[in-house]
mmCIF file as Biopython writes it, N, C-alpha, C and O atoms, coordinates in Angstrom:
data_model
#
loop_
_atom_site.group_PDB
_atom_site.id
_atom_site.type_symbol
_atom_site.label_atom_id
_atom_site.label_alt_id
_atom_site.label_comp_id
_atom_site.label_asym_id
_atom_site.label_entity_id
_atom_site.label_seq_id
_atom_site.pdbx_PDB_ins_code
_atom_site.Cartn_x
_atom_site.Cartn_y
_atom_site.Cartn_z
_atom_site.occupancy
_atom_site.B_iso_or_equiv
_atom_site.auth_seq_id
_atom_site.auth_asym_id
_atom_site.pdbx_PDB_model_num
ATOM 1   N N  . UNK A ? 1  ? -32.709 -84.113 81.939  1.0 0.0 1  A 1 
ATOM 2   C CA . UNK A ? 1  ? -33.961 -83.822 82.630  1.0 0.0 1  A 1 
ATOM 3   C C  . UNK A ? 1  ? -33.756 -83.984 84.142  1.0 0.0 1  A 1 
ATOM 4   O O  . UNK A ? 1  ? -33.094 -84.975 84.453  1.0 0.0 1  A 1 
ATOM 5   N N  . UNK A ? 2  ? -34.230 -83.141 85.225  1.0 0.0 2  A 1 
ATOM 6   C CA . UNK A ? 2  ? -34.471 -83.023 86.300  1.0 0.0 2  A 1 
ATOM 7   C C  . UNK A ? 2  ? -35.236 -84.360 86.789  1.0 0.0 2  A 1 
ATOM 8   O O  . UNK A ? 2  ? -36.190 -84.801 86.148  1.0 0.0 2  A 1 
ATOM 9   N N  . UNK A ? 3  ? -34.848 -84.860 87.740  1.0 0.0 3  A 1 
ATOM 10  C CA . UNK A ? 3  ? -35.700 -85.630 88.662  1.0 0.0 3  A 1 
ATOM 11  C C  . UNK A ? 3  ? -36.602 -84.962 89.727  1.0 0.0 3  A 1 
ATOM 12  O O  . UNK A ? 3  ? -36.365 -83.834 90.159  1.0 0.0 3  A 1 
ATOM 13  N N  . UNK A ? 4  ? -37.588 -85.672 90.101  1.0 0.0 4  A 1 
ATOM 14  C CA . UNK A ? 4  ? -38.596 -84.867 91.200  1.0 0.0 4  A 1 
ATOM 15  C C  . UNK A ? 4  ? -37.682 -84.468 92.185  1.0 0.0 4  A 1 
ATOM 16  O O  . UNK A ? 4  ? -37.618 -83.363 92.722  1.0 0.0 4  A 1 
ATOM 17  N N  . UNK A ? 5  ? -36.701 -85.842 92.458  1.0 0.0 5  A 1 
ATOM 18  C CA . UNK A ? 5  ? -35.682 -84.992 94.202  1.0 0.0 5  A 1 
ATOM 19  C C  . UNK A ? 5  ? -34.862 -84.143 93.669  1.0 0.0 5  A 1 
ATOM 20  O O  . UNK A ? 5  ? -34.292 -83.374 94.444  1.0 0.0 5  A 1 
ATOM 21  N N  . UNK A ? 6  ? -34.633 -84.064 92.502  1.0 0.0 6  A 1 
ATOM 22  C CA . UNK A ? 6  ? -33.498 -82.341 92.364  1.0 0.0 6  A 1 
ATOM 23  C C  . UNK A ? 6  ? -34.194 -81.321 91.943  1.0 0.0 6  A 1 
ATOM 24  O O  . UNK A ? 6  ? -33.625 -80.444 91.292  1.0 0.0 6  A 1 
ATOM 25  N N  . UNK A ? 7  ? -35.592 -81.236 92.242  1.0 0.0 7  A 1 
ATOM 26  C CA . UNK A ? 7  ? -36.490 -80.476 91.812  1.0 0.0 7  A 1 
ATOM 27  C C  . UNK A ? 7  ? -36.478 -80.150 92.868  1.0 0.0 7  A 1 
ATOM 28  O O  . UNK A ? 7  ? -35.982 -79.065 93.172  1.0 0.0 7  A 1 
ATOM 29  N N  . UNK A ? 8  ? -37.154 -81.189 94.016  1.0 0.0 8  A 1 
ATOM 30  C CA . UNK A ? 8  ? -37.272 -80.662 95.375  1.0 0.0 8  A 1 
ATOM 31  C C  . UNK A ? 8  ? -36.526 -79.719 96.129  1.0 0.0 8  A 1 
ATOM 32  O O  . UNK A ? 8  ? -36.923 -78.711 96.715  1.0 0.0 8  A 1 
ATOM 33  N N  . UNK A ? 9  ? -35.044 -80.343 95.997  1.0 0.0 9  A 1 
ATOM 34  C CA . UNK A ? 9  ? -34.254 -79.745 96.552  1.0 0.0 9  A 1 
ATOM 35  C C  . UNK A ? 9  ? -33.780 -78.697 96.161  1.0 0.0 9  A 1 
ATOM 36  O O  . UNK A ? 9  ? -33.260 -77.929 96.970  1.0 0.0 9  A 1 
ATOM 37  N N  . UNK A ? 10 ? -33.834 -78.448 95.016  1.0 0.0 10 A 1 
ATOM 38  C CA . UNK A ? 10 ? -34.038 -76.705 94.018  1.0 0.0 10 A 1 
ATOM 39  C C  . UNK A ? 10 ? -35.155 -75.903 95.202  1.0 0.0 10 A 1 
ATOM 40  O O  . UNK A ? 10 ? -34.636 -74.922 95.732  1.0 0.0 10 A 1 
ATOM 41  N N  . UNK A ? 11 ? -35.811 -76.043 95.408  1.0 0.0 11 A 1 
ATOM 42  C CA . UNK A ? 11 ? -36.880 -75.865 96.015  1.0 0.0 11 A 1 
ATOM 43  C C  . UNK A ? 11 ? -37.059 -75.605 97.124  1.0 0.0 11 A 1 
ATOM 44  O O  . UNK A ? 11 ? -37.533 -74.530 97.491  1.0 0.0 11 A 1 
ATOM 45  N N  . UNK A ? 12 ? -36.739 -76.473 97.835  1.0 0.0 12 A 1 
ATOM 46  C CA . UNK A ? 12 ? -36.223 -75.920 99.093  1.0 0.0 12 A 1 
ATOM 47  C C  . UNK A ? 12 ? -35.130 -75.149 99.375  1.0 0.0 12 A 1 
ATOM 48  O O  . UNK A ? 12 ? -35.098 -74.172 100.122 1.0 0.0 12 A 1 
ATOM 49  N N  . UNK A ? 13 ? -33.896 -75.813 98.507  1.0 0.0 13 A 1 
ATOM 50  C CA . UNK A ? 13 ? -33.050 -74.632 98.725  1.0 0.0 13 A 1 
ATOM 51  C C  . UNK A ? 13 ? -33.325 -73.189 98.732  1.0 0.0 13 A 1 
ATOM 52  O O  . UNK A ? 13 ? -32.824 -72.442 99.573  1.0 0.0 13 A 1 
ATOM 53  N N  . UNK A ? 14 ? -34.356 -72.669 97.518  1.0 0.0 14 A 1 
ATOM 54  C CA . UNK A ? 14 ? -35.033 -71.278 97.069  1.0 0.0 14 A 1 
ATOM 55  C C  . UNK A ? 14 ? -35.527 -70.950 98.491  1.0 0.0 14 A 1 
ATOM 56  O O  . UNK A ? 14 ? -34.645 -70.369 99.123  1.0 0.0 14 A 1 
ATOM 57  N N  . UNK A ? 15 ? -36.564 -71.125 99.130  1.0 0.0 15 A 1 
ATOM 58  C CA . UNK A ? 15 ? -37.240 -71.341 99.791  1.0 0.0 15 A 1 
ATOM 59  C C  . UNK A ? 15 ? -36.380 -70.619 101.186 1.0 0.0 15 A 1 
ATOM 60  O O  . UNK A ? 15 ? -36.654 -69.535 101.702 1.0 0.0 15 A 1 
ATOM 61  N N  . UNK A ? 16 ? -35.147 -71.690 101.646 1.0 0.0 16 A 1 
ATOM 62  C CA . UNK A ? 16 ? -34.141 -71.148 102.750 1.0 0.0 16 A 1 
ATOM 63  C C  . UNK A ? 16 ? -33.291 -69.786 102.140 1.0 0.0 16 A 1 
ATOM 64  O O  . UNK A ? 16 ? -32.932 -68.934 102.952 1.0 0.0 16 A 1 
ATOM 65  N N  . UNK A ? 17 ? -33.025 -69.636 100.891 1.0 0.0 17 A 1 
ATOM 66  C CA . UNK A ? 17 ? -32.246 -68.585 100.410 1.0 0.0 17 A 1 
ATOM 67  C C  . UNK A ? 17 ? -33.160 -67.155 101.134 1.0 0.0 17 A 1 
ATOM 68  O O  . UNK A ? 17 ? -32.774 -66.209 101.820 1.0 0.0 17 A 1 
ATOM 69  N N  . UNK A ? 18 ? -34.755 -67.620 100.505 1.0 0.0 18 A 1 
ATOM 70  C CA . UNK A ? 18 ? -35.376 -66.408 100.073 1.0 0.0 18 A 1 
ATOM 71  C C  . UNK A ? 18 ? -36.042 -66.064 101.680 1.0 0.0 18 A 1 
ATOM 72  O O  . UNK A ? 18 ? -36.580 -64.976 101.880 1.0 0.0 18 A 1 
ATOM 73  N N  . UNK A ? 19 ? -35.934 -67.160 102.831 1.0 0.0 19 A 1 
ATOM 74  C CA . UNK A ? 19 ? -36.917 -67.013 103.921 1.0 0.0 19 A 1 
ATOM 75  C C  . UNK A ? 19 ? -38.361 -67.417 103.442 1.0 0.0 19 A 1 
ATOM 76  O O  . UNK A ? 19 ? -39.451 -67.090 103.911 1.0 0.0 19 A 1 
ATOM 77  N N  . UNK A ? 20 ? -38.085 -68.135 102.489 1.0 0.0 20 A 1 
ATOM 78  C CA . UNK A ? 20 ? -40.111 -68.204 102.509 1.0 0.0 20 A 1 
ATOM 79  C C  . UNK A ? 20 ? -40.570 -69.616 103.233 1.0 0.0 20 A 1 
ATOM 80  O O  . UNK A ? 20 ? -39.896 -70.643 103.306 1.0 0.0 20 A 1 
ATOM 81  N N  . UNK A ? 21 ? -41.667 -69.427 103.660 1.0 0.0 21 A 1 
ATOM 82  C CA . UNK A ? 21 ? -42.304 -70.843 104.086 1.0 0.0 21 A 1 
ATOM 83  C C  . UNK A ? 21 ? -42.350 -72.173 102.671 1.0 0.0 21 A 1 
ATOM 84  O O  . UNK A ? 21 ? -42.758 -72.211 101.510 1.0 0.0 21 A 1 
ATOM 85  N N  . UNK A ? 22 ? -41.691 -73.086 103.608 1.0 0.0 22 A 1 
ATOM 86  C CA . UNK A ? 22 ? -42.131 -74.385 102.314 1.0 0.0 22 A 1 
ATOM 87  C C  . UNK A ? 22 ? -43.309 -74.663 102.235 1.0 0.0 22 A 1 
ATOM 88  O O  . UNK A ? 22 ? -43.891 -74.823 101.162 1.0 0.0 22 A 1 
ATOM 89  N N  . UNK A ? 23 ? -43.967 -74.788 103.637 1.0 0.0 23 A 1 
ATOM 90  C CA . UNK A ? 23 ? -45.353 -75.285 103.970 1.0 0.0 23 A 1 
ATOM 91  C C  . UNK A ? 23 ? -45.806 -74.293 102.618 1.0 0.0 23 A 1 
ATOM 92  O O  . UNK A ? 23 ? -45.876 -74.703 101.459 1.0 0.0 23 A 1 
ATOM 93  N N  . UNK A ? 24 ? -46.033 -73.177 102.983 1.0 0.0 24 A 1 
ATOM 94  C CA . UNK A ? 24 ? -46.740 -72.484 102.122 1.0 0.0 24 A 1 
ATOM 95  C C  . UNK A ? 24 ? -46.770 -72.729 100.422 1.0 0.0 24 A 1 
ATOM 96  O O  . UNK A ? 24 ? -47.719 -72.862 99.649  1.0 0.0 24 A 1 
ATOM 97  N N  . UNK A ? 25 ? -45.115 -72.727 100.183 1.0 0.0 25 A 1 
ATOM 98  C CA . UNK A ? 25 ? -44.949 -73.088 98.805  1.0 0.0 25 A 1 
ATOM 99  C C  . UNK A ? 25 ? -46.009 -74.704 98.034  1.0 0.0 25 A 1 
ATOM 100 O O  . UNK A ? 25 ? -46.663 -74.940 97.017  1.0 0.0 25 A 1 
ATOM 101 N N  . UNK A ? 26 ? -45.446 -75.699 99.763  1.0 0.0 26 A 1 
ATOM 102 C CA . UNK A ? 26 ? -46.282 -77.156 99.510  1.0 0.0 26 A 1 
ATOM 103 C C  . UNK A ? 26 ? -47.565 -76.607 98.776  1.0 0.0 26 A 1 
ATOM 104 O O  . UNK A ? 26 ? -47.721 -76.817 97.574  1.0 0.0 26 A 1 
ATOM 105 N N  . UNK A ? 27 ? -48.474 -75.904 99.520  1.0 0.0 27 A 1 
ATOM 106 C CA . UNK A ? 27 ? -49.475 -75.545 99.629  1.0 0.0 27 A 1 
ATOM 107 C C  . UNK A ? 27 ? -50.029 -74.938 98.146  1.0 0.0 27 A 1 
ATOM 108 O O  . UNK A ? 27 ? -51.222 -75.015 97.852  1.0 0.0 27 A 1 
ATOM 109 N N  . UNK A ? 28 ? -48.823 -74.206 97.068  1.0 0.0 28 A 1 
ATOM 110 C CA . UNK A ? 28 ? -49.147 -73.742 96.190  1.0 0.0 28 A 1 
ATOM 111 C C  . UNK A ? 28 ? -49.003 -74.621 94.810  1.0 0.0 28 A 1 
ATOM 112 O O  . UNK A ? 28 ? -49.491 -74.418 93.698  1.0 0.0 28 A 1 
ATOM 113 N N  . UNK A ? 29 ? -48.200 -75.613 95.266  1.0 0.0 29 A 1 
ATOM 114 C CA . UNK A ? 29 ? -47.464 -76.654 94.625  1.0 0.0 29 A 1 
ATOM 115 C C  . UNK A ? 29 ? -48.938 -77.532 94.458  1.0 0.0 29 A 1 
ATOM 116 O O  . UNK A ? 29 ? -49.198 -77.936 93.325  1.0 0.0 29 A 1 
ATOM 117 N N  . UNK A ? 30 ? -49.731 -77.779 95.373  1.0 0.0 30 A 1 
ATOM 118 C CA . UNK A ? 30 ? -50.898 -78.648 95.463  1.0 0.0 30 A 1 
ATOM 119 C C  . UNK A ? 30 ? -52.052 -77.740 95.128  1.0 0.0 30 A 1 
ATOM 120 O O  . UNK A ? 30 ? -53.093 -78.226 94.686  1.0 0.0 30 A 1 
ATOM 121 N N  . UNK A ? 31 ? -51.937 -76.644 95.287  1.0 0.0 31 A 1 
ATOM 122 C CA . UNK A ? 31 ? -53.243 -76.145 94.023  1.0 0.0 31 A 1 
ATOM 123 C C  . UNK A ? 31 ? -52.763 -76.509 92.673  1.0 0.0 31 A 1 
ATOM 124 O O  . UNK A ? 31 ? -53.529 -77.273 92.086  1.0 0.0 31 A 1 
ATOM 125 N N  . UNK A ? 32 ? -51.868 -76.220 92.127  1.0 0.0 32 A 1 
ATOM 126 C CA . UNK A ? 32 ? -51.437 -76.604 90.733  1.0 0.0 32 A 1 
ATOM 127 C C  . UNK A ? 32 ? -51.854 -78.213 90.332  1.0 0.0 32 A 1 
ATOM 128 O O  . UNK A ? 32 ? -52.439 -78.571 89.309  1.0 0.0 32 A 1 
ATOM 129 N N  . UNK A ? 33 ? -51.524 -78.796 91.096  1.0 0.0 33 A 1 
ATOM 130 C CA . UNK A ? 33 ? -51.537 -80.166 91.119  1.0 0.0 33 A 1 
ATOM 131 C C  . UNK A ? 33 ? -53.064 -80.740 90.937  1.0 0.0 33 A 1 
ATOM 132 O O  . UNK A ? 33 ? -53.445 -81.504 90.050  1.0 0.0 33 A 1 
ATOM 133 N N  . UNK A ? 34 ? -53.755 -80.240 91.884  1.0 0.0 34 A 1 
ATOM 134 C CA . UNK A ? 34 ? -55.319 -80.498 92.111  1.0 0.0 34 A 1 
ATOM 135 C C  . UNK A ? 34 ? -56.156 -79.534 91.410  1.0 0.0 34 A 1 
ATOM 136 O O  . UNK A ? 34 ? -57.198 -80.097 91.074  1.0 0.0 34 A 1 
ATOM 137 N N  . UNK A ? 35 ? -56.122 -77.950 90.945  1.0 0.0 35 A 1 
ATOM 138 C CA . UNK A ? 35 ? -56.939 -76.958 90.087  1.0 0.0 35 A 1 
ATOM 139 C C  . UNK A ? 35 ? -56.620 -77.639 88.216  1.0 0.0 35 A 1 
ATOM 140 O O  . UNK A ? 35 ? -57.431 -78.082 87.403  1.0 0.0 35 A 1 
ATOM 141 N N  . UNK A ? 36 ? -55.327 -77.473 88.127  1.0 0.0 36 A 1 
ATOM 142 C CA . UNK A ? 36 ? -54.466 -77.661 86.977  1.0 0.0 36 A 1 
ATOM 143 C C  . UNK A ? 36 ? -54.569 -78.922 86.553  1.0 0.0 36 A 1 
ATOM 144 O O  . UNK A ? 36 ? -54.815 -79.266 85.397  1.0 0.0 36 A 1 
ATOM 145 N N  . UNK A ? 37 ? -54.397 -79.564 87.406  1.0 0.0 37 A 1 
ATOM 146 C CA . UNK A ? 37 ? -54.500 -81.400 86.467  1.0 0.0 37 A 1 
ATOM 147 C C  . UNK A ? 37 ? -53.029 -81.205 86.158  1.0 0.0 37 A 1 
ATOM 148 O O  . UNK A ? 37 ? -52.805 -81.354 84.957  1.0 0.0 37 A 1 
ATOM 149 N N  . UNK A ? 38 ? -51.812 -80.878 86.987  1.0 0.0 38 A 1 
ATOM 150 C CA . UNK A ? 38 ? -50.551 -80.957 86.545  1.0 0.0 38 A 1 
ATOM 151 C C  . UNK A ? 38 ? -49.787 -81.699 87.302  1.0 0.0 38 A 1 
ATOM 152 O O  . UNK A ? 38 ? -50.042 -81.879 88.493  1.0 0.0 38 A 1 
ATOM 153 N N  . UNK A ? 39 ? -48.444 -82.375 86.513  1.0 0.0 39 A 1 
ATOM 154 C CA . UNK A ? 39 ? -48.211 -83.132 87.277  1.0 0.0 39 A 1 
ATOM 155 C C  . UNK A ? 39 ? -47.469 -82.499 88.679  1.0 0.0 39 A 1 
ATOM 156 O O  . UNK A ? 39 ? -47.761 -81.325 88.903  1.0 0.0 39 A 1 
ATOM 157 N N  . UNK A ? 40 ? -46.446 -83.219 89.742  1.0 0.0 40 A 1 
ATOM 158 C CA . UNK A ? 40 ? -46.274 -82.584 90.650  1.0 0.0 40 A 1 
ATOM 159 C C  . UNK A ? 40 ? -44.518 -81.905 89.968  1.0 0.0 40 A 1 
ATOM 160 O O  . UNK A ? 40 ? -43.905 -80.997 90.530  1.0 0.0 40 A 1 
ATOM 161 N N  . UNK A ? 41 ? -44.028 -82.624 88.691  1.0 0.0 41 A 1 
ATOM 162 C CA . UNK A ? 41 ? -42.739 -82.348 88.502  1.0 0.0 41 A 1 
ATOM 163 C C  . UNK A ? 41 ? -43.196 -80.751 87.504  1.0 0.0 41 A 1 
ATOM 164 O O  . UNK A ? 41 ? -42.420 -79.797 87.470  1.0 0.0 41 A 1 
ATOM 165 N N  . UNK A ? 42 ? -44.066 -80.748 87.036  1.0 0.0 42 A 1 
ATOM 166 C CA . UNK A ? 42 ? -44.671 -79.459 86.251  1.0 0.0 42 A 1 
ATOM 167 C C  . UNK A ? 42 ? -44.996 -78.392 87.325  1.0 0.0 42 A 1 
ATOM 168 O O  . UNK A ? 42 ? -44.464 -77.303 87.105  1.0 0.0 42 A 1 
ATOM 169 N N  . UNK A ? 43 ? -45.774 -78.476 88.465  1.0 0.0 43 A 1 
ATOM 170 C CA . UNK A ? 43 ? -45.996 -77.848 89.522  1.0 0.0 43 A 1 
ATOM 171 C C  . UNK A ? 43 ? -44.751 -77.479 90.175  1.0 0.0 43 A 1 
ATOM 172 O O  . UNK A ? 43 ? -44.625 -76.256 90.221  1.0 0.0 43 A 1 
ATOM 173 N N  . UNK A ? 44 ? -44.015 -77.974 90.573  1.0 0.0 44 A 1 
ATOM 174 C CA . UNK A ? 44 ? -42.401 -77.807 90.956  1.0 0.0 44 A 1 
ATOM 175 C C  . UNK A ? 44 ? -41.819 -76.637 89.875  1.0 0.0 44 A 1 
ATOM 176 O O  . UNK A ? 44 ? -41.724 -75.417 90.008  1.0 0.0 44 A 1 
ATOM 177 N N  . UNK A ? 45 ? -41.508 -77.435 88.871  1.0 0.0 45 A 1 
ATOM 178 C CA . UNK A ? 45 ? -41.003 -76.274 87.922  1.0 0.0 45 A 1 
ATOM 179 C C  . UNK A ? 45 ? -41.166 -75.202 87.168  1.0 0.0 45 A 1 
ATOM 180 O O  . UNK A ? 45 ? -40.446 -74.620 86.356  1.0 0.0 45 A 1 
ATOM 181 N N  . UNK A ? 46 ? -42.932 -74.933 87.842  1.0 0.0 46 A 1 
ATOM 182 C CA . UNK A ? 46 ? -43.421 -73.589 87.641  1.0 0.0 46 A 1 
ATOM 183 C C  . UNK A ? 46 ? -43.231 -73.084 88.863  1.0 0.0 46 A 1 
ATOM 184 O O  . UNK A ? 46 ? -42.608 -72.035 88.699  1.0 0.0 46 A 1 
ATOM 185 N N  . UNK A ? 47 ? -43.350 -73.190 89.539  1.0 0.0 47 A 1 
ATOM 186 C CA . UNK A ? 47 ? -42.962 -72.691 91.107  1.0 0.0 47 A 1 
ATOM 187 C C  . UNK A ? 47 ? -41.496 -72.304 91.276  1.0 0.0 47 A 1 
ATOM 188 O O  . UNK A ? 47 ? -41.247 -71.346 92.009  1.0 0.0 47 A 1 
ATOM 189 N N  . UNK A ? 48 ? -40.832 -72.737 90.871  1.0 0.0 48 A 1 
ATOM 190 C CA . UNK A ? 48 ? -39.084 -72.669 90.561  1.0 0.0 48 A 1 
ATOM 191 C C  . UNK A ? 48 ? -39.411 -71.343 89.622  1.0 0.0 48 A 1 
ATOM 192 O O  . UNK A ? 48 ? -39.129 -70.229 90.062  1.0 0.0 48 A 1 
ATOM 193 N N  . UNK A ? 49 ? -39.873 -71.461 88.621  1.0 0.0 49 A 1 
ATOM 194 C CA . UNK A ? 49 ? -39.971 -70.323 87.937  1.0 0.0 49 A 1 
ATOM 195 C C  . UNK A ? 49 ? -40.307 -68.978 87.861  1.0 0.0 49 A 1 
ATOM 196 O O  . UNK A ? 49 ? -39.907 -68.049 87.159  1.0 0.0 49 A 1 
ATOM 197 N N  . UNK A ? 50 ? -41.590 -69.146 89.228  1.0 0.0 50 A 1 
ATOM 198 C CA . UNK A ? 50 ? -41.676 -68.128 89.838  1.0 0.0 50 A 1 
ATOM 199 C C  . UNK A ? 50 ? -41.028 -67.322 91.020  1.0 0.0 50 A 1 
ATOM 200 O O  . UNK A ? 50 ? -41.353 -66.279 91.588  1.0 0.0 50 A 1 
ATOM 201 N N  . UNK A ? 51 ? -39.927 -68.256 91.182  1.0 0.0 51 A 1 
ATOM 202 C CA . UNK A ? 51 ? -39.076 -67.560 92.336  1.0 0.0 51 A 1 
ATOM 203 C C  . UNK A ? 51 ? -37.895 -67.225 91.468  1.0 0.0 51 A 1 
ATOM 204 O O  . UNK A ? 51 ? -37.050 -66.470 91.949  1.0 0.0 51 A 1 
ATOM 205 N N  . UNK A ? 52 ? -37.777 -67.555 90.606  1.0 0.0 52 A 1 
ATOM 206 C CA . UNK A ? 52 ? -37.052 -66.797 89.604  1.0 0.0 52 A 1 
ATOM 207 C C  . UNK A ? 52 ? -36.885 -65.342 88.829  1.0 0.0 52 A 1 
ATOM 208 O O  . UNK A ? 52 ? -35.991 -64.543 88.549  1.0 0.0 52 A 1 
ATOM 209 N N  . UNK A ? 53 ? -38.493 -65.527 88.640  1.0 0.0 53 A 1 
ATOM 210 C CA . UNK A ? 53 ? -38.714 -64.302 87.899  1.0 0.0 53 A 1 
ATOM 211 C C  . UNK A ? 53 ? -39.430 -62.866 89.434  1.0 0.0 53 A 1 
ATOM 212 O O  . UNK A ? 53 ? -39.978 -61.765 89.372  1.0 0.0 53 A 1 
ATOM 213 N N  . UNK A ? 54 ? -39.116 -63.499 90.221  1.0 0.0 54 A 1 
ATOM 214 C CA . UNK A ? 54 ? -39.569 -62.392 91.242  1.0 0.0 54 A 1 
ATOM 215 C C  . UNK A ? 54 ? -41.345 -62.611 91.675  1.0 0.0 54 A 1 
ATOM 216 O O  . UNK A ? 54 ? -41.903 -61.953 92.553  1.0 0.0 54 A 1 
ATOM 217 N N  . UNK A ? 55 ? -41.750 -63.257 91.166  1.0 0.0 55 A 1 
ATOM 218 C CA . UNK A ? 55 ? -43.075 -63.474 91.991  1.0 0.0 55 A 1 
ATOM 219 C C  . UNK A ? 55 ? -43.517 -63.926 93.180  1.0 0.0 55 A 1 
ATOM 220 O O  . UNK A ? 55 ? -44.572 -63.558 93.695  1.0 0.0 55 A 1 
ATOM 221 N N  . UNK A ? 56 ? -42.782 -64.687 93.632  1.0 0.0 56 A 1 
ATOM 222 C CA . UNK A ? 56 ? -42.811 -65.050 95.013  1.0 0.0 56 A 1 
ATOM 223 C C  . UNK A ? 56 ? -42.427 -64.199 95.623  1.0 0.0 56 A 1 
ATOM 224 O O  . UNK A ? 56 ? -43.033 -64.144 96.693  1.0 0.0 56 A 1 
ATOM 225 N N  . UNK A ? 57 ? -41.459 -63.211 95.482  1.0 0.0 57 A 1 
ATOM 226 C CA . UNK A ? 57 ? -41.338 -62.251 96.164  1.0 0.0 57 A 1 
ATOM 227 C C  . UNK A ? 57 ? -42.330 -61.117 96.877  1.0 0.0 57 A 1 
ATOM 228 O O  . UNK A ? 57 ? -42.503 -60.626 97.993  1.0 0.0 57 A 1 
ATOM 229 N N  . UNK A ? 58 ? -42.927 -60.999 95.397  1.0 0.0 58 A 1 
ATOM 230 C CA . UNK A ? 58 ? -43.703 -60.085 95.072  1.0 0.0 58 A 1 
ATOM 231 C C  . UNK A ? 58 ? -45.016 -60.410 96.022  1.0 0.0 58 A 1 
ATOM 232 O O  . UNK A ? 58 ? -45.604 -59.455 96.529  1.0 0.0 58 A 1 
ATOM 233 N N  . UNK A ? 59 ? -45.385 -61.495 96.217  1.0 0.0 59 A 1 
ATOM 234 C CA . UNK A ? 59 ? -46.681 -62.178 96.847  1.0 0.0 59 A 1 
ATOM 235 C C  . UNK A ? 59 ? -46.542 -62.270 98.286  1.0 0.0 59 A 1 
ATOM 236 O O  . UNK A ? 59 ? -47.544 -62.159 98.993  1.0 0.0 59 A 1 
ATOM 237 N N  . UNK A ? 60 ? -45.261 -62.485 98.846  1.0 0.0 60 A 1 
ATOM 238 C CA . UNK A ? 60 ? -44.681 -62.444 100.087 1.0 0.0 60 A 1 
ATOM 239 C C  . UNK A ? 60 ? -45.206 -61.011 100.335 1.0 0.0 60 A 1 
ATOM 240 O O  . UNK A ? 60 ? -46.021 -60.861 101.246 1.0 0.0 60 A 1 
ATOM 241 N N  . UNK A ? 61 ? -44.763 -59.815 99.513  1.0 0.0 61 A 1 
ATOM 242 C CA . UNK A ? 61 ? -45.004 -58.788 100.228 1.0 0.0 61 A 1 
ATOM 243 C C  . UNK A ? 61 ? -46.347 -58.614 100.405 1.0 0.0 61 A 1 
ATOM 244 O O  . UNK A ? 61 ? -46.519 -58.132 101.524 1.0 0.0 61 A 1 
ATOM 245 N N  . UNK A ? 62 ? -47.331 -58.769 99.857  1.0 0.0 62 A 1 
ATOM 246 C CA . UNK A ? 62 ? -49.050 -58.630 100.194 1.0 0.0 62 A 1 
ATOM 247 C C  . UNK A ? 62 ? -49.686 -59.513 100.886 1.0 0.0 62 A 1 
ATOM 248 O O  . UNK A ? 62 ? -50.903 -59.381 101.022 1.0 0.0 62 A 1 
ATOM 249 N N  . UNK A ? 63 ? -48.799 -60.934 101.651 1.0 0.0 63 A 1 
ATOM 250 C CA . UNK A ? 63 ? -49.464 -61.724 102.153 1.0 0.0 63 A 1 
ATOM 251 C C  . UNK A ? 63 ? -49.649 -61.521 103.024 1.0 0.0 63 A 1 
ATOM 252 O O  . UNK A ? 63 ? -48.714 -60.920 103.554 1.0 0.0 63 A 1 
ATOM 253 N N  . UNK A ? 64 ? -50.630 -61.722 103.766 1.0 0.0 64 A 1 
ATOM 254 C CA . UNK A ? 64 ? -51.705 -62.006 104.750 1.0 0.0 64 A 1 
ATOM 255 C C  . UNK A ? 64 ? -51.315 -61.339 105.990 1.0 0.0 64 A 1 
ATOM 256 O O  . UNK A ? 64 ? -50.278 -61.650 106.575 1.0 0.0 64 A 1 
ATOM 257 N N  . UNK A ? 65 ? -52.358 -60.148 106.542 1.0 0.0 65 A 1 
ATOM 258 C CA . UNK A ? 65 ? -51.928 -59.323 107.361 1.0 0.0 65 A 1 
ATOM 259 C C  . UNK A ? 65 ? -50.492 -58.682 107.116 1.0 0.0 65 A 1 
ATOM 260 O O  . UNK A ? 65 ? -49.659 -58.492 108.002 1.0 0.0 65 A 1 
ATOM 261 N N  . UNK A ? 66 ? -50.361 -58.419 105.937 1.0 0.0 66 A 1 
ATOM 262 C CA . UNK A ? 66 ? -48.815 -57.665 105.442 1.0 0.0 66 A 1 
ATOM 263 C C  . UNK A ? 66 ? -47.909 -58.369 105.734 1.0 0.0 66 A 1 
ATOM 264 O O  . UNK A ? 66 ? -46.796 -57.956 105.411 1.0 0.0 66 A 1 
ATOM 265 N N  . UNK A ? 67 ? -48.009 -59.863 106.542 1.0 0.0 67 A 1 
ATOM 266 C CA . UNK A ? 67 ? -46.449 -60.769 107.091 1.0 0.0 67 A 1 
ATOM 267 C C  . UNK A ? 67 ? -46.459 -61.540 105.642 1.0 0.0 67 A 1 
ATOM 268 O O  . UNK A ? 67 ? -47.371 -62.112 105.044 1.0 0.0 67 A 1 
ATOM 269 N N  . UNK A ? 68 ? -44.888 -61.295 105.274 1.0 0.0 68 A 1 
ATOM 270 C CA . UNK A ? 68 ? -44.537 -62.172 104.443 1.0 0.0 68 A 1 
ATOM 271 C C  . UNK A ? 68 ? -44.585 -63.722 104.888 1.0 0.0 68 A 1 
ATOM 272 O O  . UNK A ? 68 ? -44.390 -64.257 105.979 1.0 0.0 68 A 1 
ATOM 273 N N  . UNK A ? 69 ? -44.946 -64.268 103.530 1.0 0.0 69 A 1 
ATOM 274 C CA . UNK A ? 69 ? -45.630 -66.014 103.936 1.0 0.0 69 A 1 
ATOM 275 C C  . UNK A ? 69 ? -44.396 -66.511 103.817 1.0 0.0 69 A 1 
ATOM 276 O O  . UNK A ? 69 ? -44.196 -67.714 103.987 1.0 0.0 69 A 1 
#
């Protein structure tokens, strides 16, 4: 099993690979956390999952004023 810091750092690493904002990711990581009632290591590793399967990508391209987040 993963620990929260090799989660993190999964995470950030994604994050510098892909150019995306962490802030932002933080940001999506803590709706999960606070909408969901999940924990923050469940929130992490759905978020991992979605930069996996191409969704973050995908969301980058429609974000806000067309600038990827």
């Amino acid at each position: 099993m993963e620990t929260l810091k090799e989660l993190r750092q999964e995470l950030k690493e994604m994050c510098e690979r892909t150019k995306t904002s962490l802030s932002g990711i933080e940001h999506l990581i803590k709706y999960y956390i606070d909408s969901h009632r999940w924990t923050e290591i469940e929130a992490i590793k759905y978020t991992i999952d979605l930069f996996k399967n191409g969704t973050i990508e995908q969301i980058k391209i429609i974000g806000k004023d067309g600038k990827p987040i």
